[in-house]
TIKOLDREN-918068 format. One record per residue (C-alpha): residue in three letters; z, x, y; residue number from 1. Coordinates in steps of 0.02 Angstrom, whole numbers, always signed. Layout:
<rs>
R vexdren      z      x      y vofi
R     ala      Z      X      Y  NUM
...
</rs>
This chain:
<rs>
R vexdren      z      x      y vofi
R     unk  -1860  +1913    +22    1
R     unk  -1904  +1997   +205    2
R     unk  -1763  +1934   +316    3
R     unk  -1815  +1924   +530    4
R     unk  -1846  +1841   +675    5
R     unk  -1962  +1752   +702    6
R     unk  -2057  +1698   +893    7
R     unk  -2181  +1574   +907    8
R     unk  -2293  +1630  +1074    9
R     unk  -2457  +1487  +1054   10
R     unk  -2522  +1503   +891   11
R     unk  -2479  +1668   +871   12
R     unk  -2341  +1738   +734   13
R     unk  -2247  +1901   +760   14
R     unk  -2104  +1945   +610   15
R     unk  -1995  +2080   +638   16
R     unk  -1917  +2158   +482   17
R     unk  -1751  +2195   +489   18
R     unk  -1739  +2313   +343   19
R     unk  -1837  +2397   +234   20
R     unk  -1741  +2330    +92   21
R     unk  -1871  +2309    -78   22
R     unk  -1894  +2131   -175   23
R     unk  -1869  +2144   -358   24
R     unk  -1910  +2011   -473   25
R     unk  -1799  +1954   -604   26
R     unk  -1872  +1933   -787   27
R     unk  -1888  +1790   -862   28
R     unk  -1724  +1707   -948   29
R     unk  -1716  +1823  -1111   30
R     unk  -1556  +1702  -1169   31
R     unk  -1495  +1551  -1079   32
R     unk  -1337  +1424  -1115   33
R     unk  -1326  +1248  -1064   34
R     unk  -1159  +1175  -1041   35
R     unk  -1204   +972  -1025   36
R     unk  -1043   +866   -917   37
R     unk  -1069   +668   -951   38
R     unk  -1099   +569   -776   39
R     unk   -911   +537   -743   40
R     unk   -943   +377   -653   41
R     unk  -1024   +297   -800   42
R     unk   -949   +185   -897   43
R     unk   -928   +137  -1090   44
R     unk  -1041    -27  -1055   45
R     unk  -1168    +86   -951   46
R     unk  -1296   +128  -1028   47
R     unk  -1373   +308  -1018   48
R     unk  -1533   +304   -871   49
R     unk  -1661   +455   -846   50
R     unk  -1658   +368   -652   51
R     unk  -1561   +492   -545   52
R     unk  -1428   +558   -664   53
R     unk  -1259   +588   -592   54
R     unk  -1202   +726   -730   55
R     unk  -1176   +918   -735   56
R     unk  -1234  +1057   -832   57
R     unk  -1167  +1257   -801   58
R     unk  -1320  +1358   -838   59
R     unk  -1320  +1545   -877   60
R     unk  -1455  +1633   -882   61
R     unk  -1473  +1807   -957   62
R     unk  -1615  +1934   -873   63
R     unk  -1685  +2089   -853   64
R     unk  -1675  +2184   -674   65
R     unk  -1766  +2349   -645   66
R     unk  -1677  +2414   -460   67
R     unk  -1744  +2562   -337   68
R     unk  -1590  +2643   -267   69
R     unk  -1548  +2596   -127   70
R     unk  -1543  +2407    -54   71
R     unk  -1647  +2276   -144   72
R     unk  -1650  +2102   -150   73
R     unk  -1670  +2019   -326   74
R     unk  -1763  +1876   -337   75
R     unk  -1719  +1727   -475   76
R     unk  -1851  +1631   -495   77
R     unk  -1868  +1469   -598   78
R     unk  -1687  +1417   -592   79
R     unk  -1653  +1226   -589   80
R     unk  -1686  +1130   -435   81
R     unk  -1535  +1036   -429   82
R     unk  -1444  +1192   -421   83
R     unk  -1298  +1183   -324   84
R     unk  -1318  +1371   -226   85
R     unk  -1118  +1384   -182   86
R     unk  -1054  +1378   -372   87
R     unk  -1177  +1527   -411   88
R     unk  -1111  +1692   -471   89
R     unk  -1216  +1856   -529   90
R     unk  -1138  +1958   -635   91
R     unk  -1190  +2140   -710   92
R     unk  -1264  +2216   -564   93
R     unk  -1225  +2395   -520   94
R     unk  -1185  +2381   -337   95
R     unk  -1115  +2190   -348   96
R     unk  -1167  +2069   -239   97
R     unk  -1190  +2076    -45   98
R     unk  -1293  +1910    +10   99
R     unk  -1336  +1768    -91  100
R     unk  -1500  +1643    -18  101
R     unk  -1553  +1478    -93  102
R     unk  -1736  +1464    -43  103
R     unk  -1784  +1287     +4  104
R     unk  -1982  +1291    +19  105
R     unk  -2072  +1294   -126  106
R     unk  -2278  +1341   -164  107
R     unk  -2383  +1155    -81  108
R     unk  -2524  +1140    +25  109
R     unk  -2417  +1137   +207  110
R     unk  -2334  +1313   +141  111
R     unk  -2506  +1363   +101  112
R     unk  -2565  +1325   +266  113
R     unk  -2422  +1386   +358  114
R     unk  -2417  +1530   +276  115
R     unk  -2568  +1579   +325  116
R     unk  -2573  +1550   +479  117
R     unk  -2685  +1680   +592  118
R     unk  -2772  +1721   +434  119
R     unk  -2961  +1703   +366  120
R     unk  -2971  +1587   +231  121
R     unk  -3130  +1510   +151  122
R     unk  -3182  +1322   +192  123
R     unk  -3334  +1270    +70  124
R     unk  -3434  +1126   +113  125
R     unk  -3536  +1013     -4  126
R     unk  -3683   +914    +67  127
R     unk  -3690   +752    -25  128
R     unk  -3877   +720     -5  129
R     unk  -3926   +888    -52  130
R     unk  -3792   +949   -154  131
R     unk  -3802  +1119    -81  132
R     unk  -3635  +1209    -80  133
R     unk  -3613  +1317    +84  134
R     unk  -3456  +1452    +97  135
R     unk  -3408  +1514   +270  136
R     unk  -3261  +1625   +332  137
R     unk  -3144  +1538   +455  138
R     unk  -2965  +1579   +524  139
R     unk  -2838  +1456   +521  140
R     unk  -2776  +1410   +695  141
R     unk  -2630  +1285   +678  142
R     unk  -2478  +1239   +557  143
R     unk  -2495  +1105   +439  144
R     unk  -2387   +960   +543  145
R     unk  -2539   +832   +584  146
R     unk  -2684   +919   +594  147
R     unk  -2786  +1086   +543  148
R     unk  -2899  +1175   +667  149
R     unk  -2993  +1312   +594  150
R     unk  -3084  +1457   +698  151
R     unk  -3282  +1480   +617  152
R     unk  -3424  +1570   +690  153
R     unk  -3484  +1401   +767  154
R     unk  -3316  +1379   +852  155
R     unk  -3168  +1275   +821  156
R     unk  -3155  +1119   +722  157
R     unk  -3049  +1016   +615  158
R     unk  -3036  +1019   +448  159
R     unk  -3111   +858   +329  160
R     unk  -3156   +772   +516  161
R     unk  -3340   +808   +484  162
R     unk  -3352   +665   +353  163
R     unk  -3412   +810   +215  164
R     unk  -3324   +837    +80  165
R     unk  -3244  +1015   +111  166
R     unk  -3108  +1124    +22  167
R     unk  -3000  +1306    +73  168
R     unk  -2981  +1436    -50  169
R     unk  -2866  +1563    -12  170
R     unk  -2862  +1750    -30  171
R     unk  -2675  +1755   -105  172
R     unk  -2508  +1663   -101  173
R     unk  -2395  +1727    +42  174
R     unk  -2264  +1829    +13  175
R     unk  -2088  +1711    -10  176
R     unk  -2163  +1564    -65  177
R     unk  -2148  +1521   -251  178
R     unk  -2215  +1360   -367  179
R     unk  -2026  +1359   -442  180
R     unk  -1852  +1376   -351  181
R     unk  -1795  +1529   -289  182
R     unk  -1619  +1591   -294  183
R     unk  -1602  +1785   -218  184
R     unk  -1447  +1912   -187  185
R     unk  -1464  +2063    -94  186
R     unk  -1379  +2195   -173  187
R     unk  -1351  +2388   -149  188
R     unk  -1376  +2497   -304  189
R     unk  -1331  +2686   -309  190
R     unk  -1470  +2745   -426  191
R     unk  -1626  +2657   -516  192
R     unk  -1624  +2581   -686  193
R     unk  -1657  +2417   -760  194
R     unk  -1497  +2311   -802  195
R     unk  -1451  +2168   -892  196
R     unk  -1365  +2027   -770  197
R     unk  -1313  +1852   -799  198
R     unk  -1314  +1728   -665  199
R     unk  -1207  +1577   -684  200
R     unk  -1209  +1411   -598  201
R     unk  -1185  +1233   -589  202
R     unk  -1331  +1103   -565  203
R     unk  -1361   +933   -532  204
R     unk  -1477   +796   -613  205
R     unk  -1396   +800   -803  206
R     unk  -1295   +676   -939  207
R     unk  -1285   +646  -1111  208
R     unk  -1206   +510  -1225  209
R     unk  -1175   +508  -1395  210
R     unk  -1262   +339  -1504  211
R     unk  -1189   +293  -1682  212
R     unk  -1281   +237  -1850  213
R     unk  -1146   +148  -1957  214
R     unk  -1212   +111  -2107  215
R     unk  -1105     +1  -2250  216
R     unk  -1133    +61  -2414  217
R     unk  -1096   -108  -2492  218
R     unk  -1056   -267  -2421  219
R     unk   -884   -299  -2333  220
R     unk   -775   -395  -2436  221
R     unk   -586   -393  -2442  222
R     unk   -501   -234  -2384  223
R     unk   -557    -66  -2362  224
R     unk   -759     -8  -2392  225
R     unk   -852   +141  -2389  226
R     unk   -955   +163  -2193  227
R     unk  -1083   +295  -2180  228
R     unk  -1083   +378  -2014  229
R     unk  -1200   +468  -1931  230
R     unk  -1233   +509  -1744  231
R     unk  -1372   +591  -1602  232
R     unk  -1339   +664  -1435  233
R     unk  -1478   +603  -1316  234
R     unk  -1471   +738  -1167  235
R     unk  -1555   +701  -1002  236
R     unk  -1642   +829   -880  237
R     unk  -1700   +762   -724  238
R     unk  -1733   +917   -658  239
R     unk  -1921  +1000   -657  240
R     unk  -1879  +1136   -754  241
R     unk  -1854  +1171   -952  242
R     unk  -1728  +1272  -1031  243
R     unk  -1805  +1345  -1222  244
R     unk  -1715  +1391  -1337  245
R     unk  -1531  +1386  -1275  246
R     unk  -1383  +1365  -1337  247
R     unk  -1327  +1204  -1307  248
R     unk  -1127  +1129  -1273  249
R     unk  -1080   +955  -1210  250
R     unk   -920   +922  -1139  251
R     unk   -840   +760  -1163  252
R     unk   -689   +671  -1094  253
R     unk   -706   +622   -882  254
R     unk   -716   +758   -771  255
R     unk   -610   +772   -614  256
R     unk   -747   +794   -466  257
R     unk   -702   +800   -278  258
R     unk   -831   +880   -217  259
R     unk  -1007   +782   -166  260
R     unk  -1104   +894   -266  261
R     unk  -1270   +785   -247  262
R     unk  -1252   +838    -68  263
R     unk  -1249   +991   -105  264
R     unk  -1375   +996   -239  265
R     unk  -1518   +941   -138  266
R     unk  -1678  +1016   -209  267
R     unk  -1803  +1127   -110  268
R     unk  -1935  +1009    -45  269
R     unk  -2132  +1032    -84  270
R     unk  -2231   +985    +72  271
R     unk  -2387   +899    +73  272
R     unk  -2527   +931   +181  273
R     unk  -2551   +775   +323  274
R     unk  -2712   +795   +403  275
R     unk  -2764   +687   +561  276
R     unk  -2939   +664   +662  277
R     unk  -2975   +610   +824  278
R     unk  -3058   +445   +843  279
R     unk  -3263   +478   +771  280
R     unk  -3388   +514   +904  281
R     unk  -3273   +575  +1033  282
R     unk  -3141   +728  +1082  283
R     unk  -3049   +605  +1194  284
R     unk  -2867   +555  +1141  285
R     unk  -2845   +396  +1201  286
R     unk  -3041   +323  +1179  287
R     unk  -3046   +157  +1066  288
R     unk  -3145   +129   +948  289
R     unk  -3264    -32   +986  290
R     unk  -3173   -194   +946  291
R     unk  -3313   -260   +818  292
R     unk  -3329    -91   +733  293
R     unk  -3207    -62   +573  294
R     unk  -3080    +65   +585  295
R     unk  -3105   +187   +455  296
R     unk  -2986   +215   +297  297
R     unk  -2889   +414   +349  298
R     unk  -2990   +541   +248  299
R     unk  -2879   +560    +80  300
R     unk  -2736   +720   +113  301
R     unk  -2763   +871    +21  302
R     unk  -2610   +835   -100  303
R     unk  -2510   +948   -241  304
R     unk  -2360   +862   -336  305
R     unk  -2207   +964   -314  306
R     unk  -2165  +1075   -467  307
R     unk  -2093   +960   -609  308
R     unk  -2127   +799   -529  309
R     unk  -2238   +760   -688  310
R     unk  -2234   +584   -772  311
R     unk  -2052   +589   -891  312
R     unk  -2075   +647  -1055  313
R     unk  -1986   +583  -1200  314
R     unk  -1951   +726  -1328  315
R     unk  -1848   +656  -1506  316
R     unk  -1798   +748  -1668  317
R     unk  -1756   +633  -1788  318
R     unk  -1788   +471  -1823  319
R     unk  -1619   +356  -1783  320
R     unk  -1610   +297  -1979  321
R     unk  -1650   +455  -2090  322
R     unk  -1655   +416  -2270  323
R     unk  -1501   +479  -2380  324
R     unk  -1588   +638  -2430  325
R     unk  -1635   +687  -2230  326
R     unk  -1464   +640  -2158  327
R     unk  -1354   +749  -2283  328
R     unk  -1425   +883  -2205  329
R     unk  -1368   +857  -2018  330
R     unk  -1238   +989  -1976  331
R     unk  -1114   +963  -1868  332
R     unk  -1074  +1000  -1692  333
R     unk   -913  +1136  -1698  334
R     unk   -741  +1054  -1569  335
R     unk   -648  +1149  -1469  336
R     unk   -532  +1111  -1340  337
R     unk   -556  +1133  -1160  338
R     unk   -391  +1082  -1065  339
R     unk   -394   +909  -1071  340
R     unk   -577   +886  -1128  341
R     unk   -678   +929  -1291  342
R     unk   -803  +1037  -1319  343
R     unk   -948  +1036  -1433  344
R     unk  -1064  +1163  -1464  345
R     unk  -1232  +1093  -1566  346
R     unk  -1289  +1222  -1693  347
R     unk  -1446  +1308  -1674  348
R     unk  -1572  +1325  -1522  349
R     unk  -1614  +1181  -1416  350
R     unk  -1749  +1142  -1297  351
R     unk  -1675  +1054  -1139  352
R     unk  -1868   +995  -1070  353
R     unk  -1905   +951   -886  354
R     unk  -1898   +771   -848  355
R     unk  -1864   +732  -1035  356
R     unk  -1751   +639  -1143  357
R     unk  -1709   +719  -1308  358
R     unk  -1603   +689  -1458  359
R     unk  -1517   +810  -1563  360
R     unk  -1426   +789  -1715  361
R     unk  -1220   +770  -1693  362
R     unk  -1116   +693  -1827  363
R     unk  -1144   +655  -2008  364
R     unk  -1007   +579  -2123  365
R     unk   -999   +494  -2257  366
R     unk   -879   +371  -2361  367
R     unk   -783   +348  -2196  368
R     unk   -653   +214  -2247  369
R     unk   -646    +51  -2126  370
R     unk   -606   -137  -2131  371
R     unk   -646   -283  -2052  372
R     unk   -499   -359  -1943  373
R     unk   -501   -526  -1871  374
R     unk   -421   -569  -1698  375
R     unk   -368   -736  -1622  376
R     unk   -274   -758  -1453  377
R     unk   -136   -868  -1411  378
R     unk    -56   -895  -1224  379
R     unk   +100   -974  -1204  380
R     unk    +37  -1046  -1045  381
R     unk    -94  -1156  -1151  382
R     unk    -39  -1303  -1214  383
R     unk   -110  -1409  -1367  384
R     unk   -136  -1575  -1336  385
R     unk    -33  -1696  -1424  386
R     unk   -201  -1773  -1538  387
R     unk   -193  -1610  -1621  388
R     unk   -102  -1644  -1820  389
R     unk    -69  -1500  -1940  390
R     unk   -236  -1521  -2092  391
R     unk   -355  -1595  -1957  392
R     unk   -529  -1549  -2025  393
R     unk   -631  -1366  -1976  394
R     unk   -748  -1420  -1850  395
R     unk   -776  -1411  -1648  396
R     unk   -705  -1567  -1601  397
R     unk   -527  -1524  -1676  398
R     unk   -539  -1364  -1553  399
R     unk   -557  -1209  -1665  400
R     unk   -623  -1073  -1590  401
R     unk   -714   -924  -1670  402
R     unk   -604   -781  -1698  403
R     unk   -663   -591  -1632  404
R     unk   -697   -470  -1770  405
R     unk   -647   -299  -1752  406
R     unk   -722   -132  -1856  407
R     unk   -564    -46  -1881  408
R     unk   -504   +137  -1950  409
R     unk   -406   +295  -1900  410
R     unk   -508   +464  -1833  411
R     unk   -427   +573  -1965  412
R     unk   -474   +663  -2145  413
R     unk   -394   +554  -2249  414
R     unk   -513   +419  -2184  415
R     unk   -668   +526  -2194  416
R     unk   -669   +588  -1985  417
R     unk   -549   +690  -1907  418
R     unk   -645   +750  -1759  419
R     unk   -663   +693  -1588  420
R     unk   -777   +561  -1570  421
R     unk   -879   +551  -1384  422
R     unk   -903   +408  -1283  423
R     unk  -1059   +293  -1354  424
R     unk  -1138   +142  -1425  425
R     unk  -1147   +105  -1595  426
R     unk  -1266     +3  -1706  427
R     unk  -1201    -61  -1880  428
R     unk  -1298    -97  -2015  429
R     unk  -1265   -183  -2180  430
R     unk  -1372   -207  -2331  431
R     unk  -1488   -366  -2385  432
R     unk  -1596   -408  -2505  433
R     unk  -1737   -323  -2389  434
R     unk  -1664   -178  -2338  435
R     unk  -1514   -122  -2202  436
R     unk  -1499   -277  -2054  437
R     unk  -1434   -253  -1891  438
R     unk  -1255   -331  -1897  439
R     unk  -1176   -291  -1721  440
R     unk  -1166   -179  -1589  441
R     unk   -998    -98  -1529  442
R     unk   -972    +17  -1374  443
R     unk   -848   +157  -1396  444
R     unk   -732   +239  -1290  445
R     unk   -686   +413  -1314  446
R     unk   -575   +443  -1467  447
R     unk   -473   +596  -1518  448
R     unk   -405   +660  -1692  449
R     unk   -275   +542  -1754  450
R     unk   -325   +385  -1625  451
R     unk   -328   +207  -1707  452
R     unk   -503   +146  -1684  453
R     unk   -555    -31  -1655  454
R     unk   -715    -95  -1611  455
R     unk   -780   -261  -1564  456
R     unk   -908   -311  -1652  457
R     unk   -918   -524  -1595  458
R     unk   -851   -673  -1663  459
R     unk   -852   -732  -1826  460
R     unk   -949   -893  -1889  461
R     unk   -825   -890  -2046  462
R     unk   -655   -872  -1966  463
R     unk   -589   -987  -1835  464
R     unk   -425  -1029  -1747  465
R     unk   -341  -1121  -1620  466
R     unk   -159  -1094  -1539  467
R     unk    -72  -1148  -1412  468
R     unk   +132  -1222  -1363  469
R     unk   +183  -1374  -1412  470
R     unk   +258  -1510  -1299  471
R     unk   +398  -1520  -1379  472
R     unk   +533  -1411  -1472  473
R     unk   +587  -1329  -1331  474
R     unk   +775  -1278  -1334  475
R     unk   +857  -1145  -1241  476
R     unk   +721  -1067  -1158  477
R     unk   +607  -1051  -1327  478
R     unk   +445  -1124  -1342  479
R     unk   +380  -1183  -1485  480
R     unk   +196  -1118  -1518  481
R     unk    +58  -1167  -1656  482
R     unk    -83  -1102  -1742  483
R     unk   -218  -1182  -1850  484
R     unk   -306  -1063  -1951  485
R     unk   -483  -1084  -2045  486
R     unk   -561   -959  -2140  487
R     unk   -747  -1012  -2236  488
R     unk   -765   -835  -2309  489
R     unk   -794   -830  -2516  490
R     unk   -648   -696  -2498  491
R     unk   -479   -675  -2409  492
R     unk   -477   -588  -2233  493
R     unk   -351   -503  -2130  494
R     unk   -316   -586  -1945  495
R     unk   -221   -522  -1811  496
R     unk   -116   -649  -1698  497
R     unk    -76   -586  -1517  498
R     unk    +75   -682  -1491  499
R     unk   +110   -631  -1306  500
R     unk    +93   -504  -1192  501
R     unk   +212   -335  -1217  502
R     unk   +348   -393  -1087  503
R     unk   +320   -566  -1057  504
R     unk   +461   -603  -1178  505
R     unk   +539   -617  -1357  506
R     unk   +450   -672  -1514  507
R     unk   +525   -752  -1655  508
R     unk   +402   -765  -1802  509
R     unk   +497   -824  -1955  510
R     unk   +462   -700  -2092  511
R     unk   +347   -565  -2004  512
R     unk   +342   -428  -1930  513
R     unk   +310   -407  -1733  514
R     unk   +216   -249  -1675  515
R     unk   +138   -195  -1537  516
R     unk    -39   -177  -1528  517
R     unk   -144   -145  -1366  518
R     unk     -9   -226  -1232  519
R     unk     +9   -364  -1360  520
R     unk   +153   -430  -1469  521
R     unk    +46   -477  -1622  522
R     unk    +58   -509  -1820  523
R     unk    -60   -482  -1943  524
R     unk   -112   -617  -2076  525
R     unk   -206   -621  -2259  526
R     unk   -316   -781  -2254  527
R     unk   -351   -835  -2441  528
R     unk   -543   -883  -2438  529
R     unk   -596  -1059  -2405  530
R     unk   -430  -1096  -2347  531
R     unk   -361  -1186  -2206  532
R     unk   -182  -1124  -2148  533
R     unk    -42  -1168  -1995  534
R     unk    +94  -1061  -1928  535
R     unk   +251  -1082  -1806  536
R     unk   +327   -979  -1701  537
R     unk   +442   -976  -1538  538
R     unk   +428   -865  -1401  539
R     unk   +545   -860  -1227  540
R     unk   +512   -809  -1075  541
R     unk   +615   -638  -1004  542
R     unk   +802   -693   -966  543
R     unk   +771   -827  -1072  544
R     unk   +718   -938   -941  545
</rs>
């Protein structure tokens, strides 16, 4: 890249070079690693949108560099456009690095034009009645910001004002201007050679999220079953470029960002060309066209898409339910730690395509041991009304309530995980007489080794309950509280009673134990199937008041 000053004197252009420092071109990416960060703003319940993703990916980018001695300035092209310029570092050259430029215009029909400017170009004209096609020389006598004058042998005129259909063709693309982004450093090397280098740097535009298959082998009945799980990484790249063959990592866990690096990530801009005529039949600015005469549509612009601005692609390996067979041969992504977050690096080469949403095989476990768990609610603020009798029958009007059902396990070996488990959605399936059905969708949060894991999966239809404190039995600050429980299910279930809130108070539940469970003071309770059930307990407010 030439670096100068420019003066604009008319319509004439004079450039004076500061240096005679030579522009080398970087080779193509001969290895490249993608390091994907998940949109930290996004949520569990959010889903995952190719719209303006708000993730980001470290790229590095291994090329070849053949240097003069002497000063040169190495040019990077095809890097991602959401490239944020101030996180890039270039590592391996001999003489370091003195200057680093982001370019931010890009190969379209106003660079063109601009570019050009002074120059002879060629403007062919066809002649619709005749079809003859007629090719003259003509200079180019303005910039591309409203309107372009060219110089012919017949004098000046504008260009597509003549109501023919007309075309330029130029002689060459001028030197600086590129159909991909450009990032350069000027560097000073003390003798020739070709050199490998890396350059490293953070871009905008990215996110992934992991989604779950869960799979029952056999219906859920009683305790503990079997749960096949298996799970896809669908990456997003907004930006206009591809990455082949990399190696691919995505970080998960929230990353800390204070920076606005959107702002700072704003892509290089390709111009189009905006042409504009005077008024037909006349030279004069300000004439009007005749009030009963039609104003004719603007002559379409001479248009080019900027690079990558293609319709989104949609690019998946895998079907979501593999057979057996197909899904024992998933491998899975390697952990490591990175501070406070986990790494994964995906096995393999991966193509990260422009504008494209791809999945890539993640997780794949089998007999992972879970059970259902049933979970009712009871305030002491809520109190039953005095109609209510212990045996009253199982339906809506005596006030039961479904209960929430929970998919529960531990992320660890003995129950068939044991490794970090991203943020996602999840999709469980159970068998029927016509194949696996959809039974429920959970959302997951991220999980680490060892975590309890509980996901809501709905309410029941089979399992019902109602609590609340009764009116009286009240004595020394303890209030008496109720629950009618109703479970339909051909087998016994497991329920979980949140009692109170950790801190609100003591419990006193006559022959159970009272743990803690997510800010609640709960018990848990076996439900014999198709049976009906009622339990007491007293709880007091802190200070016993």
């Amino acid at each position: 890249m030439r670096r100068g000053v420019t003066f604009l004197l008319g319509a004439a252009v004079i450039v004076a070079p500061a240096s005679a420092r030579e522009v080398v071109e970087a080779s193509a990416p001969v290895d490249l690693s993608v390091t994907i960060y998940r949109d930290p703003a996004r949520t569990p319940d959010e889903r995952l949108t190719r719209a303006a993703p708000g993730g980001l990916a470290l790229i590095s980018e291994t090329r070849r560099v053949t240097l003069p001695p002497g000063e040169a300035t190495v040019r990077f092209e095809g890097v991602a456009e959401g490239m944020i310029g101030v996180s890039a570092i270039v590592t391996g050259l001999p003489g370091g690095t003195i200057e680093k430029n982001r370019s931010a215009a890009l190969l379209s029909p106003a660079a063109l034009v601009d570019g050009t400017l002074g120059n002879r170009v060629t403007v062919t004209r066809t002649n619709p009645a005749t079809g003859a096609v007629v090719s003259e020389s003509a200079i180019v006598r303005t910039r591309a910001d409203g309107g372009l004058v060219l110089e012919t042998a017949a004098g000046f005129e504008a260009l597509r004002c003549a109501g023919l259909p007309e075309r330029l063709s130029f002689a060459g693309v001028p030197a600086g201007l590129s159909a991909q982004p450009v990032f350069a450093v000027d560097t000073v090397s003390p003798a020739a050679g070709t050199f490998e280098v890396t350059l490293t740097y953070l871009a905008w535009g990215f996110d992934w999220q992991a989604d779950y298959v869960a799979s029952l082998s056999d219906k859920a009945a009683g305790e503990e079953f079997d749960l096949g799980l298996l799970s896809w990484l669908t990456l997003v790249n907004d930006n206009g470029q591809s990455f082949p063959g990399a190696r691919l990592q995505i970080v998960a866990g929230r990353l800390n960002l204070d920076s606005d690096y959107a702002a700072l990530a704003s892509p290089p801009v390709g111009a189009p060309l905006s042409l504009t005529c005077y008024p037909l039949g006349s030279t004069a600015a300000s004439l009007p066209l005749p009030e009963d005469e039609p104003v004719p549509p603007p002559p379409p612009a001479l248009m080019m898409a900027a690079p990558g601005r293609m319709a989104d692609a949609v690019v998946v390996t895998g079907a979501r339910l593999q057979s057996r067979e197909m899904a024992s041969a998933v491998v899975t992504a390697s952990e490591e730690d990175l501070g406070d977050l986990k790494l994964f690096r995906v096995p393999g080469r991966v193509d990260v395509a422009a504008k494209g949403m791809k999945q890539v095989a993640f997780l794949d476990r089998q007999g992972v041991k879970a059970r259902l768990l049933y979970q009712a609610r009871c305030a002491p603020e809520v109190r039953l009304p005095e109609t209510a009798r212990p045996g009253a029958p199982a339906d809506p009007e005596a006030g039961l309530q479904p209960a929430g059902i929970l998919l529960v396990t531990r992320n660890e070996e003995q129950k068939g995980l044991g490794i970090a488990l991203p943020q996602g959605q999840m999709a469980l399936f159970e068998p029927g007489p016509r194949g696996p059905a959809l039974a429920a969708r959970a959302r997951l949060r991220d999980y680490g080794r060892g975590q309890e894991i509980e996901l809501e999966l709905g309410e029941s239809a089979q399992v019902f309950a109602r609590c609340g404190a009764r009116a009286v039995g009240a004595a020394r600050g303890w209030r008496r509280m109720e629950a009618r429980l109703a479970n339909a299910n051909p087998h016994p279930v497991r329920l979980r009673l949140e009692l109170s809130r950790a801190g609100d108070g003591d419990v006193r539940f006559a022959g159970r134990k009272v743990a803690i469970r997510n800010g609640w003071q709960t018990v848990e309770l076996v439900l014999p199937a198709g049976s009906e059930a009622r339990y007491d307990w007293q709880v007091r407010r802190p200070g016993g008041g």
